[in-house]
N, C-alpha and C positions, 0 to 999 in steps of 0.2 A: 168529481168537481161539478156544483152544480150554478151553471150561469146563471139561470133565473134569480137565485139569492140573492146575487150584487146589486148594491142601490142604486138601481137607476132611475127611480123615482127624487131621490139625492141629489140628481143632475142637472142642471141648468136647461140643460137641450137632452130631454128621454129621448128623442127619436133619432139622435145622432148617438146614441148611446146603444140604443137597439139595434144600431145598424152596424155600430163595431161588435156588437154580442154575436150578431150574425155573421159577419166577417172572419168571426172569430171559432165561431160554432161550426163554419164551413170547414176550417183548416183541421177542423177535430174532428171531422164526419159525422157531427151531428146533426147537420141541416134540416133532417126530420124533429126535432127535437126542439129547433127554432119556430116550426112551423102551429105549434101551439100556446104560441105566445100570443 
């Protein structure tokens, strides 16, 4: 599953949207993986 793909650019508010990605990205241990975004 790969977060980056989802349209967040689509979103009203990207950066409330990045911030659920990473919220999101944490409960899946991929916090480093957020970190090149």
């Amino acid at each position: 599953m790969r977060l980056e793909e989802r349209p967040v650019g689509s979103s009203p508010q990207p950066v409330a949207a990045k911030s659920t990605i990473a919220s999101t990205s944490q409960h899946l241990g991929d916090a480093t993986h957020l970190d090149r975004i």
